[in-house]
C-alpha positions in Angstrom: -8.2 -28.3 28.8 -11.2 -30.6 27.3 -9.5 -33.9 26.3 -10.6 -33.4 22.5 -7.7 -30.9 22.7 -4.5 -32.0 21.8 -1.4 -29.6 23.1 2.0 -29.9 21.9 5.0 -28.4 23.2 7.2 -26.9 20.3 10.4 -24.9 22.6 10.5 -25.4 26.2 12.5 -22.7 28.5 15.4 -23.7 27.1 15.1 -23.5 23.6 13.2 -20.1 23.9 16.5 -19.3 25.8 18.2 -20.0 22.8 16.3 -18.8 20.0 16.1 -15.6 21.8 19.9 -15.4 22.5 20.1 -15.9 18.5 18.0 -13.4 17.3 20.2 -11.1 20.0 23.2 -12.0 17.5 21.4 -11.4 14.3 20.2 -8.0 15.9 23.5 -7.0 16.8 25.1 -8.4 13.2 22.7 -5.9 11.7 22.7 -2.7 13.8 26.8 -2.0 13.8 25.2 1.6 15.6 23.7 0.7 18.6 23.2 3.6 19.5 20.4 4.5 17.2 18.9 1.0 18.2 15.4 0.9 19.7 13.4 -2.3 20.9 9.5 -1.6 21.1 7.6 -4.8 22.4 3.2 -5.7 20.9 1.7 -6.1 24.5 1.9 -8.8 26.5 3.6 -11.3 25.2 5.8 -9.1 22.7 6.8 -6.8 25.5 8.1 -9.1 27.8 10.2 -11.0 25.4 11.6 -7.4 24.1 12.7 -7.2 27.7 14.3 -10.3 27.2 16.3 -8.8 24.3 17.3 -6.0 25.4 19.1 -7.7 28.3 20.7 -9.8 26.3 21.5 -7.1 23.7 23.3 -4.3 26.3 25.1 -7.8 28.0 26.1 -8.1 24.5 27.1 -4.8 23.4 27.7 -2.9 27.0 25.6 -0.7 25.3 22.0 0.7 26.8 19.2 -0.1 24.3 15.8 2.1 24.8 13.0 -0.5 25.1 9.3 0.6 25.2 5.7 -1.3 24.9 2.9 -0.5 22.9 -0.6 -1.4 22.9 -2.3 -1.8 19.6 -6.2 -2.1 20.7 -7.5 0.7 19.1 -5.6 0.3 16.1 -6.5 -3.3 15.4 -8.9 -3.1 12.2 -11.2 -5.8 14.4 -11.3 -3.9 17.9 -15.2 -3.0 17.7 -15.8 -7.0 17.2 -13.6 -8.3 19.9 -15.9 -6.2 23.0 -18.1 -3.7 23.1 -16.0 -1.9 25.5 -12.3 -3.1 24.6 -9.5 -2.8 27.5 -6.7 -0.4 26.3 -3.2 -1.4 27.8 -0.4 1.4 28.4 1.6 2.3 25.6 5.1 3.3 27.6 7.3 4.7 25.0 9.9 6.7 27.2 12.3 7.6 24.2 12.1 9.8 21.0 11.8 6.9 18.4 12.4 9.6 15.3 15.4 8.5 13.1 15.7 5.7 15.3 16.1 1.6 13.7 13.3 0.7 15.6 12.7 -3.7 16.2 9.2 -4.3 16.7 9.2 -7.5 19.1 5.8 -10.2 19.1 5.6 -13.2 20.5 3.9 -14.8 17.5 3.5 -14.0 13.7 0.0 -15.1 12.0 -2.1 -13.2 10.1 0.2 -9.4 9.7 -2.6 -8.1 11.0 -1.5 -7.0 14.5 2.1 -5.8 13.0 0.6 -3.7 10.8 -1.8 -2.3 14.2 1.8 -1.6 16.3 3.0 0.1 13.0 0.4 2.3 12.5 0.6 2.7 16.3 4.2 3.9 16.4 3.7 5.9 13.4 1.8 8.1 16.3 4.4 8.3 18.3 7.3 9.9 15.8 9.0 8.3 12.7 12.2 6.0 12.8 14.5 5.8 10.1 13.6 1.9 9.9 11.4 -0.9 11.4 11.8 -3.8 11.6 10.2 -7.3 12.7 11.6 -9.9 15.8 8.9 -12.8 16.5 9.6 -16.2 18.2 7.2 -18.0 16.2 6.1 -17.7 12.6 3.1 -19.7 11.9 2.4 -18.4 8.4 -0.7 -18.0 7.1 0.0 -14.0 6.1 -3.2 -12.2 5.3 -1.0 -8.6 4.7 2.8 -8.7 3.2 4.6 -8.8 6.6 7.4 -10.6 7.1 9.6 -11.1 9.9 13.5 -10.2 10.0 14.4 -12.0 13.2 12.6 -15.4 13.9 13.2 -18.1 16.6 10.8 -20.5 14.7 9.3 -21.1 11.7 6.2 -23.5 11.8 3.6 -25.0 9.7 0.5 -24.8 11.4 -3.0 -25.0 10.4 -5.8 -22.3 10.5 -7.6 -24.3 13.1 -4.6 -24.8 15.6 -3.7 -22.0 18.2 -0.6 -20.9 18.7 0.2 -20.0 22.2 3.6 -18.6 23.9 3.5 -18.7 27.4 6.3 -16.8 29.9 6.9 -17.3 33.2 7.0 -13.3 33.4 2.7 -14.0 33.6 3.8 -16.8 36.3 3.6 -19.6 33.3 6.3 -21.9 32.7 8.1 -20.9 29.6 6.8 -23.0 26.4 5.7 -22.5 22.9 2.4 -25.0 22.6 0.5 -25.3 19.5 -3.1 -26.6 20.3 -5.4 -27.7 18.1 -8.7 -30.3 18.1 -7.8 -33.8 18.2 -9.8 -35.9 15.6 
């Protein structure tokens, strides 16, 4: 990192920890049918922390909770900017996600943009009764009407600061770090 870039931890391990153990309760508070509960983690960083949550859900509820990933690449409405040759991730959905409350997991809410790419996405794959929205960090700055229903933290950011998430499932300590230019 240059030194004109200032980097702030927002939520260490711990308070990830505890934001995600949260949004575990709200999830199970809302879903009295587990059973027809399905967790689909945005690769990367959305997929691990669905992983996350569903361990903490079925500690929870005793109760197993189907938990896919998808990839959005080709559905992003930007992919033909971002390379001439984009890599396409593996979409692992290894459950029938028709009639199904489905809870989209991302590591970090900005734009819309890339929720409304995994939507269109799962729409592919069958149709659930309901979806819904877990992120860990809400940053604002909606470009589509997407909001979240499950959030570990809100924060004001602004359109020239990064927002980054970093897990120690991609051998990263884990830490919620806004960067941005210092002035």
């Amino acid at each position: 990192m240059d030194s004109n870039t200032l980097h702030t931890v927002i939520m260490d391990s711990r308070q990830i920890a505890s934001a995600l153990s949260r949004m575990a309760e709200e999830i199970i508070g809302t879903h009295p049918r587990k059973n027809r509960l399905g967790l689909v983690g945005i690769r990367t960083g959305g997929a691990f922390l669905a992983q996350r949550l569903q361990r903490l859900l079925e500690q929870a509820t005793k109760t197993q909770i189907p938990t896919g990933i998808i990839d959005i690449t080709l559905y992003r409405d930007d992919w033909t900017l971002i390379a001439p040759k984009p890599i396409v991730g593996k979409t692992d959905l290894n459950f029938q996600i028709d009639d199904m409350d489905i809870v989209l997991v991302d590591d970090v809410l900005f734009t819309g943009r890339t929720v409304r790419a995994a939507m269109d996405a799962l729409m592919d794959f069958g149709r659930p009764s309901r979806i819904e929205l877990a992120v860990l960090a809400d940053r604002g700055h909606r470009e589509l009407p997407i909001c979240a229903n499950y959030i570990g933290f809100s924060i004001e950011t602004s359109l020239e600061e990064r927002v980054n998430v970093f897990l120690t499932e991609l051998e990263l300590p884990d830490e919620l770090v806004v960067e941005g230019v210092n002035k």
